[in-house]
C-alpha positions as CSV (number, residue, x, y, z in Angstrom):
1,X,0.0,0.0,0.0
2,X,3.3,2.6,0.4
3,X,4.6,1.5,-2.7
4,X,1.2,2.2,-4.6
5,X,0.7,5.3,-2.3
6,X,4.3,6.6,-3.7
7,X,3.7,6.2,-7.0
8,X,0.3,7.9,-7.3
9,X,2.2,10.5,-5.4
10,X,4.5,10.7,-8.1
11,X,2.5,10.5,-11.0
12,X,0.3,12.6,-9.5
13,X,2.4,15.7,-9.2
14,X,3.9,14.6,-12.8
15,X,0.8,15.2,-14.1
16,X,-0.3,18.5,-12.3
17,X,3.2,19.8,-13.7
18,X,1.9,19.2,-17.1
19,X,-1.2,20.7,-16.3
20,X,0.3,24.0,-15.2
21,X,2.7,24.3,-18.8
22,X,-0.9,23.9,-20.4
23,X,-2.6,26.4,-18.0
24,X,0.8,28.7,-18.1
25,X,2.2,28.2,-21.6
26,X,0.0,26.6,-24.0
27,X,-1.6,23.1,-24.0
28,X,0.1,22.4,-27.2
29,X,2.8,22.7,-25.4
30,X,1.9,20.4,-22.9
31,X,0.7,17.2,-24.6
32,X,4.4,17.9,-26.7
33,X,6.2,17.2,-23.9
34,X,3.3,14.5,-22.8
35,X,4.5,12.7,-26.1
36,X,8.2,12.8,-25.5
37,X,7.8,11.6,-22.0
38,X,6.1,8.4,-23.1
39,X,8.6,7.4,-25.6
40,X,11.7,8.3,-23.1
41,X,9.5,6.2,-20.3
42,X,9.6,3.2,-23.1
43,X,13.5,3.8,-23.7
44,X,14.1,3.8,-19.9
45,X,12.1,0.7,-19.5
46,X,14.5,-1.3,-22.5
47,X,17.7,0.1,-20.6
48,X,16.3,-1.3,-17.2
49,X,15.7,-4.4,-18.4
50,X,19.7,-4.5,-19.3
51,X,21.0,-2.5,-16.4
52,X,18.4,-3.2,-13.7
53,X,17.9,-7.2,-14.4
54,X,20.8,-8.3,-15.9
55,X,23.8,-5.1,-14.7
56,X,25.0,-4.6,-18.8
57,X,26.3,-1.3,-18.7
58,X,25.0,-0.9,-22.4
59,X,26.1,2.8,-23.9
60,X,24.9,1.7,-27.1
61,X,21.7,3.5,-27.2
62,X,21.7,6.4,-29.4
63,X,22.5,3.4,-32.1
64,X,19.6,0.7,-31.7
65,X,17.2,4.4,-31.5
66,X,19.1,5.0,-34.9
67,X,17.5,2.0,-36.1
68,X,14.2,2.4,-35.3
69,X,14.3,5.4,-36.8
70,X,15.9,3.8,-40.0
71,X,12.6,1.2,-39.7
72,X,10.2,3.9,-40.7
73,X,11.9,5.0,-43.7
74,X,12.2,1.5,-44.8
75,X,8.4,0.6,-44.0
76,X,6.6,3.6,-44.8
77,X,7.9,5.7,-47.4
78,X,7.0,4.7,-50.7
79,X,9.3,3.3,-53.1
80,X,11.1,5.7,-55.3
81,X,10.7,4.0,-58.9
82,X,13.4,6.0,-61.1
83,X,16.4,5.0,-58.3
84,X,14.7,1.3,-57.9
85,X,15.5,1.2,-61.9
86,X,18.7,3.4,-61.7
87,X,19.9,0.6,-59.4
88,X,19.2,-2.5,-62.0
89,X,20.5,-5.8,-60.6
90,X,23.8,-4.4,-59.5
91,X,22.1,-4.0,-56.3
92,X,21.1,-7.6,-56.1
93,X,24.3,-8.7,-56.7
94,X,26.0,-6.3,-54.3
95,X,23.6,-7.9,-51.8
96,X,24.4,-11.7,-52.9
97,X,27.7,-10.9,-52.6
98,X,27.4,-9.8,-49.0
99,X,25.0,-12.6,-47.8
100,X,27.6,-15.1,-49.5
101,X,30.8,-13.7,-47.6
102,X,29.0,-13.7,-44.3
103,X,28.1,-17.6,-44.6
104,X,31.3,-18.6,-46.3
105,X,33.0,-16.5,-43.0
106,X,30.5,-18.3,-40.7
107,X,31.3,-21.7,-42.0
108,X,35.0,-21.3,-42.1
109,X,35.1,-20.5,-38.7
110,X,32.8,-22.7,-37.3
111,X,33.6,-26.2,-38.9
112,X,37.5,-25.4,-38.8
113,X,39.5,-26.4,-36.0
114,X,41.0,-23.4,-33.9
115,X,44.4,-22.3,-35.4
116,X,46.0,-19.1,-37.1
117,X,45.4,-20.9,-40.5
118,X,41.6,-20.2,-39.8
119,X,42.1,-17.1,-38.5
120,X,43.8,-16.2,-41.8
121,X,41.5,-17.7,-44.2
122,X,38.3,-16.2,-42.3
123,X,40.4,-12.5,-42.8
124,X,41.0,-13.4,-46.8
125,X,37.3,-13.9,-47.6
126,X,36.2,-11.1,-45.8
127,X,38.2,-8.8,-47.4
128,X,37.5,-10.3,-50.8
129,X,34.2,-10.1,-50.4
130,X,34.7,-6.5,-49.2
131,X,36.5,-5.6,-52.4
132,X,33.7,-7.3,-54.6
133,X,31.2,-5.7,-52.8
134,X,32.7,-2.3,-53.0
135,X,33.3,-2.9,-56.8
136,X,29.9,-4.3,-57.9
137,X,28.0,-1.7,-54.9
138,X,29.4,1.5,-55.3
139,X,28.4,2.1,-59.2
140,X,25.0,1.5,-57.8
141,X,25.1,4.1,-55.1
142,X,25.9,6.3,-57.3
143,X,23.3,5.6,-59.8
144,X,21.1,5.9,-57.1
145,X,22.0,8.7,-55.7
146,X,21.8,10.9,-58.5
147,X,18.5,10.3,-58.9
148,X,16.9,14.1,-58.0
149,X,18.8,14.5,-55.2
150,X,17.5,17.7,-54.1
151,X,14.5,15.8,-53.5
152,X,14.9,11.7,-53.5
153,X,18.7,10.2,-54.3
154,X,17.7,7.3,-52.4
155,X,15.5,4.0,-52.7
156,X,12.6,4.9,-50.4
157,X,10.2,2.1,-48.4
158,X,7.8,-0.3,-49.2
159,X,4.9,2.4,-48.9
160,X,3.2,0.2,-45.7
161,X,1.2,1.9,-42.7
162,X,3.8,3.5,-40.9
163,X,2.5,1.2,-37.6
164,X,4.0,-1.5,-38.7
165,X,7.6,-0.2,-38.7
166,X,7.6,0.1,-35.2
167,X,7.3,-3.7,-34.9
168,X,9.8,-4.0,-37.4
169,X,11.9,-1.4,-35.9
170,X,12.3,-3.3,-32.3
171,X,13.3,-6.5,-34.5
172,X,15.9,-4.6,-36.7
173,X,17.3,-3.0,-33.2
174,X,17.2,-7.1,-32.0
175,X,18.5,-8.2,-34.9
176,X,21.4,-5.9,-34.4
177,X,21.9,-6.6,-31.3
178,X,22.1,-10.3,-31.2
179,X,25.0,-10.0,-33.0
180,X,27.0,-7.4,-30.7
181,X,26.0,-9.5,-28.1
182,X,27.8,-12.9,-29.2
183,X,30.6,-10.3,-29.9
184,X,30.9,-8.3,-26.7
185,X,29.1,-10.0,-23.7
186,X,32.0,-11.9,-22.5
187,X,34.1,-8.9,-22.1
188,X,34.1,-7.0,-18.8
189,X,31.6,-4.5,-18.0
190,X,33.7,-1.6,-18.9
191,X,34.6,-3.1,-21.9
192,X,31.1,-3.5,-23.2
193,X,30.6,0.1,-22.6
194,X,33.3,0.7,-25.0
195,X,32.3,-1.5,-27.8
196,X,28.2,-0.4,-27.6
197,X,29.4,3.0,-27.9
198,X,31.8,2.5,-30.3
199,X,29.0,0.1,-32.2
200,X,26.6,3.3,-32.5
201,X,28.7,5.0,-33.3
202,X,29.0,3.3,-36.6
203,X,25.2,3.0,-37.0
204,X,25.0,6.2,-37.0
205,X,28.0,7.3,-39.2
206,X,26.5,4.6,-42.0
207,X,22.9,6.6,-41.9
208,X,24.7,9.8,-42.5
209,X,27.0,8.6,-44.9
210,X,25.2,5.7,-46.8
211,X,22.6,8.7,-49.3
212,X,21.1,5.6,-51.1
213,X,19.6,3.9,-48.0
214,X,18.0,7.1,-46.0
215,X,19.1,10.0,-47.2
216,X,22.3,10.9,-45.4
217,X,22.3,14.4,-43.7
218,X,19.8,15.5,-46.0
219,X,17.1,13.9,-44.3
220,X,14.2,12.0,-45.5
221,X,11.0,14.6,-44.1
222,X,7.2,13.6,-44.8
223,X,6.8,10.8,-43.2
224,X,3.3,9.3,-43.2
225,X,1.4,9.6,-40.0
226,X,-0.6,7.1,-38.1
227,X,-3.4,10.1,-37.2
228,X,-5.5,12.4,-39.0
229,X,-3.6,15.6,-40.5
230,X,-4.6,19.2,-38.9
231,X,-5.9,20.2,-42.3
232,X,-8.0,17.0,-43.4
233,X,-9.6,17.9,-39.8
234,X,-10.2,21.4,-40.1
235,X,-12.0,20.7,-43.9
236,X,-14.4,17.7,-41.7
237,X,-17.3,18.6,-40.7
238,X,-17.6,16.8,-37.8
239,X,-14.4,18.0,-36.2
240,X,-16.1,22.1,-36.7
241,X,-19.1,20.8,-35.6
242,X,-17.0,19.0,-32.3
243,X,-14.7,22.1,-32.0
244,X,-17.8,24.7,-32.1
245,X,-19.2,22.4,-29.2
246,X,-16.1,22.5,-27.1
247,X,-16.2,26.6,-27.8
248,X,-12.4,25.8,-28.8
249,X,-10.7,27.7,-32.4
250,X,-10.8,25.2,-35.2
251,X,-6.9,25.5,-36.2
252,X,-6.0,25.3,-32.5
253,X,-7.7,22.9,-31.9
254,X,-6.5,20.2,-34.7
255,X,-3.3,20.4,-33.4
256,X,-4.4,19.5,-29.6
257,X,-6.4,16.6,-31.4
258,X,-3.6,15.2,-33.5
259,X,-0.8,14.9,-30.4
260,X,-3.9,13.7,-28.1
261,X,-4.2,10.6,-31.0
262,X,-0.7,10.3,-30.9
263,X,-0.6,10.1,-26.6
264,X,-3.2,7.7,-27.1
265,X,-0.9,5.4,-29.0
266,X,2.0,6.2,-27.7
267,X,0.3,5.2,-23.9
268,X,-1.0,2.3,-25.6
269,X,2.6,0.8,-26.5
270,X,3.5,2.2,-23.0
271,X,1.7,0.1,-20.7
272,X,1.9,-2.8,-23.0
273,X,5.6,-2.7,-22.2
274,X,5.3,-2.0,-18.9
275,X,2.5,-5.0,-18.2
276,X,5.3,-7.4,-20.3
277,X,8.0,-6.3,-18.0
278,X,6.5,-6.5,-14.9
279,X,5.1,-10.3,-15.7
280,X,8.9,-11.0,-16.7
281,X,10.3,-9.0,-14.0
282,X,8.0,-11.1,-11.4
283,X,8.7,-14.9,-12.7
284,X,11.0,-16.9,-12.0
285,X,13.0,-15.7,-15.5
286,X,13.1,-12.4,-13.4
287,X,14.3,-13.9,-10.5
288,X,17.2,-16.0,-11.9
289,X,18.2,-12.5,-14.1
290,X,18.4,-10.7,-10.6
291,X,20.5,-13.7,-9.2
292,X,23.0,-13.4,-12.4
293,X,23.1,-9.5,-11.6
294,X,23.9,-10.1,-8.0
295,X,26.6,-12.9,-8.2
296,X,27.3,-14.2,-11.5
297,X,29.7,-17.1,-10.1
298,X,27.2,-18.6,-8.0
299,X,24.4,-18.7,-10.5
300,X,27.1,-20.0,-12.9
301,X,27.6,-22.8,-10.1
302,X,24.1,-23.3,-10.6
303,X,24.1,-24.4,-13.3
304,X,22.7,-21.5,-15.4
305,X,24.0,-20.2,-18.6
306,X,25.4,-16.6,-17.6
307,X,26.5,-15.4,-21.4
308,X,23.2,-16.8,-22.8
309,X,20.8,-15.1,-20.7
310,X,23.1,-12.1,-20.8
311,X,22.2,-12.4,-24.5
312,X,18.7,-12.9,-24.2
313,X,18.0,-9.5,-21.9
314,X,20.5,-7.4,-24.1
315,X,18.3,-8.8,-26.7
316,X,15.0,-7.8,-25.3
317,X,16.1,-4.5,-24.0
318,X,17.2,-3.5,-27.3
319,X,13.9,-4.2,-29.3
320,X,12.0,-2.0,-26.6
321,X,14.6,0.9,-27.3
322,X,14.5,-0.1,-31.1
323,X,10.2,0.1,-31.0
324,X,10.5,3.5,-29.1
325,X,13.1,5.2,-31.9
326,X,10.7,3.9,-34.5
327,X,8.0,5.8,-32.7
328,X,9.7,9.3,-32.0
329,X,10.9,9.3,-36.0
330,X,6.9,8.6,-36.4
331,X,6.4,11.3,-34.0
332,X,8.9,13.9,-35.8
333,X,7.6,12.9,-39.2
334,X,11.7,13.1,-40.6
335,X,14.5,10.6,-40.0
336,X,17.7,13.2,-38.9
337,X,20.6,11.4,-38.6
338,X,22.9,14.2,-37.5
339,X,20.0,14.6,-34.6
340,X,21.5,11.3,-33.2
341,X,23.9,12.5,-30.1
342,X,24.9,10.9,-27.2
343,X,23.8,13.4,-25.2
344,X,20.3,13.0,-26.0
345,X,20.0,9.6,-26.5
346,X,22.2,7.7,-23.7
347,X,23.4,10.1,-21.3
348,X,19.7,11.2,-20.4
349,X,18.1,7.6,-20.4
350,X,20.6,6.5,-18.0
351,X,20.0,9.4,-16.1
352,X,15.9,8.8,-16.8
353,X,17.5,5.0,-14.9
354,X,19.3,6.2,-12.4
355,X,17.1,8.9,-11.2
356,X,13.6,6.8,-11.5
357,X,15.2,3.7,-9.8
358,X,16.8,1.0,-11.4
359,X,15.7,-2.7,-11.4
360,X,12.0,-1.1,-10.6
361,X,10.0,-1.0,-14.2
362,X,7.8,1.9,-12.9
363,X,10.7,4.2,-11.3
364,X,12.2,3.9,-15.0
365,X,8.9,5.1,-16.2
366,X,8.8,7.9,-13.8
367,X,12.4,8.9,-14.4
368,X,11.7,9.4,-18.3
369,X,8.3,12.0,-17.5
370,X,10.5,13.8,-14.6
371,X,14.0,14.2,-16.8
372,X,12.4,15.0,-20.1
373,X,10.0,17.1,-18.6
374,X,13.0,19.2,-17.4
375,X,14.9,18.9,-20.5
376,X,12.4,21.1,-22.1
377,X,11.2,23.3,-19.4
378,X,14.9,24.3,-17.8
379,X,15.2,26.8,-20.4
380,X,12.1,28.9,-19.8
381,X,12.7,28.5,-16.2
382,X,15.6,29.6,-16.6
383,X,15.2,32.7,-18.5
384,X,12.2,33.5,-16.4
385,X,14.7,32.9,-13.5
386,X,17.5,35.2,-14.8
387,X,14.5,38.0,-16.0
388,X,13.8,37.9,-11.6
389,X,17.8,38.0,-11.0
390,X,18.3,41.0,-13.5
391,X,14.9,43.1,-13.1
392,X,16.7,46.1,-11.2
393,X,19.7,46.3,-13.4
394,X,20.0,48.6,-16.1
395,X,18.4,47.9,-19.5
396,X,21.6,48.4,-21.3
397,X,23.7,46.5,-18.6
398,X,26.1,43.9,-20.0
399,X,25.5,41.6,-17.2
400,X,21.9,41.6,-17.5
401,X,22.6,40.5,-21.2
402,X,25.0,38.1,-20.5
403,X,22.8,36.8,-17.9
404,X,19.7,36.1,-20.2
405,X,21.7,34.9,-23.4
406,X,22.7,32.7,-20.6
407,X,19.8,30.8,-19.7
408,X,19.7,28.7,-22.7
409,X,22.5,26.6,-20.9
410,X,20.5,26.5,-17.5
411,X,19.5,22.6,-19.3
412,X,22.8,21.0,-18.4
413,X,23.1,22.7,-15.3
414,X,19.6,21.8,-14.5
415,X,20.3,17.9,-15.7
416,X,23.4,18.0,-13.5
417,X,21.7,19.3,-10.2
418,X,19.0,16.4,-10.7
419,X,21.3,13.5,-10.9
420,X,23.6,14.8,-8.2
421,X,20.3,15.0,-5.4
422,X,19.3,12.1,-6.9
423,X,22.4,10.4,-6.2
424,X,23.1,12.1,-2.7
425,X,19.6,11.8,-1.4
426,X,18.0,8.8,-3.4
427,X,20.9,7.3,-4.2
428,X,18.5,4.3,-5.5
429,X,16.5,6.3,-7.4
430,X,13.0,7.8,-6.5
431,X,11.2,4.2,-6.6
432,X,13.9,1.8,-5.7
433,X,13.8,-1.7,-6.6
434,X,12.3,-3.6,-3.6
């Protein structure tokens, strides 16, 4: 009964903090920062699973968003016909040739026995098939590429509901991650950290480099949505007739209803998650994950499989971080790769973690509403904070104007005094694991 008495508590003055940006600033305002929070709760939960069930200190994250992201290109833009043509078969080939040298690789070093001879002759075909690929690929980019690049220069999607690449999204971010997982989970922790980052890293630079596929830094914008557009809803009749009801302006309001569809879903997808992770969290899978965080050699002497289920929740966290990127580029309605940064997508999740309470599914859903939440609001508070300090200096005073061009950084400083309360005064976060 304290626990659930907490967490209304919490939620509770979560959501009167939204109500007074909407009362204060504007409610479109409000329900923005409502949709943000949601998909940085759904993040935080993928990053608990990791860090709070299973201790993989994964800085990765910015990366498996990235493909998410990349998921909604794929699915829901349409196909762009004259680059699909520009491309001819030289793109099947170049593909051929790639699935070819990653089984001939796989095989090599599977069925031969350990020695530098394999080692060598695993190095040789992958570099051959490097070459070949490079050689039979790149005319294609190109082609591609060149293909009105002011406006296309790449291949486009399959032209499906844009719902569906968030599915698809959490299995590409899997998919991806299965495979830095049999790489890197049996280094140390630290050295995981390295190779994650490092790993995302490269997703990343291959979006902004690799034009065919999504565009590069020019960005692919016009995504299709999964709600209603403000101006189909301000030609229907029933919305005037709905908005003349309410006594609410017909412009405003479409924009109210559109992110209110888009809470909807993104709440949906929310407590989805959150029901999934708290049956998992609560069974004896959870329990043995726990016991592998706590002491790995005694549940090794245990008989239980340390790397595999090490996999398995690096896995699982991964597609729940890969579903929400899908679902902020679906939000955005543009894939930006250059808008990738650490900053933004590890360093605030893990602080969304640490802050909430790791290990506890609902503390990582309350640290994504409480840190995002003051991601965007530290500026104005700030500024409105520096206008108090500064109202009884002079107008033309060069500290008052240093002072207010100033508050635009009061968002670090802000992130910076959160985690360091947190950590002094809830060092196990605001809901701690029990």
């Amino acid at each position: 009964m304290i626990k659930q008495n907490k967490n209304i508590r919490y939620f509770g003055i979560m959501a009167l903090l939204l109500i007074i940006v909407g009362v204060f600033q504007s409610w479109n305002v409000s329900l923005s920062i409502l949709n943000l929070c949601l998909i940085s709760a759904i993040m935080a939960l993928g990053v608990n699973m990791q860090w709070g069930y299973a201790g993989l200190f994964n800085v990765g994250i910015m990366g498996f968003a990235a493909l998410g992201g990349l998921a909604a290109v794929l699915i829901a833009q349409p196909a762009v016909q004259p680059a699909w043509q520009a491309a001819g078969t030289g793109l099947w080939l170049g593909l051929g040739i790639f699935i070819a040298t990653v089984i001939v690789a796989t095989v090599l070093y599977r069925k031969l026995p350990k020695s530098l001879f394999r080692m060598a002759l695993v190095t040789f075909v992958s570099i051959l098939g490097y070459i070949l690929l490079r050689i039979y690929f790149d005319p294609v980019t190109h082609a591609i590429e060149k293909v009105e690049p002011a406006k296309t220069g790449y291949l486009g999607g399959l032209g499906l509901p844009v719902l569906l690449a968030w599915p698809v999204g959490g299995a590409l971010a899997g998919a991806v991650a299965w495979v830095i997982g049999k790489i890197t989970l049996g280094l140390r922790s630290d050295y995981l950290a390295i190779a994650t980052l490092g790993i995302s890293e490269i997703i990343v630079a291959v979006l902004k480099h690799e034009d065919w596929m999504s565009r590069g830094v020019k960005n692919v914008v016009g995504l299709p949505r999964p709600v209603p557009y403000e101006t189909n809803l301000q030609a229907s009749e029933w919305f005037q007739t709905l908005a003349a009801s309410l006594g609410a302006d017909v412009v405003g309001f479409s924009s109210i209803f559109v992110k209110l569809c888009y809470a909807g879903l993104f709440a949906v997808v929310l407590i989805l998650f959150l029901y999934l992770s708290e049956k998992a969290l609560k069974s004896p899978w959870g329990r043995m994950m726990r016991a592998i965080r706590d002491n790995e050699v005694s549940a090794n002497a245990m008989g239980k499989n340390v790397t595999a289920r090490h996999l398995q929740v690096f896995v699982l966290g991964s597609v729940v971080i890969g579903v929400a990127g899908a679902m902020l580029t679906t939000l955005d309605g543009q894939l930006t790769p250059s808008s990738y940064q650490p900053l933004r997508f590890t360093f605030l999740i893990w602080v969304m973690v640490i802050v909430g309470g790791s290990g506890n599914n609902m503390g990582a859903v309350l640290g994504g509403f409480i840190i995002w939440f003051f991601w965007i609001e530290a500026e104005p508070m700030g500024l409105w904070l520096m206008n108090l300090i500064t109202s009884g200096m002079d107008t033309d005073s060069d500290l008052r104007a240093h002072l207010i061009d100033s508050a635009a950084h009061m968002r670090l400083i802000t992130m910076g005094m959160i985690l360091l309360l947190a950590l002094r005064f809830r060092p196990r976060g605001l809901l701690p694991e029990r």
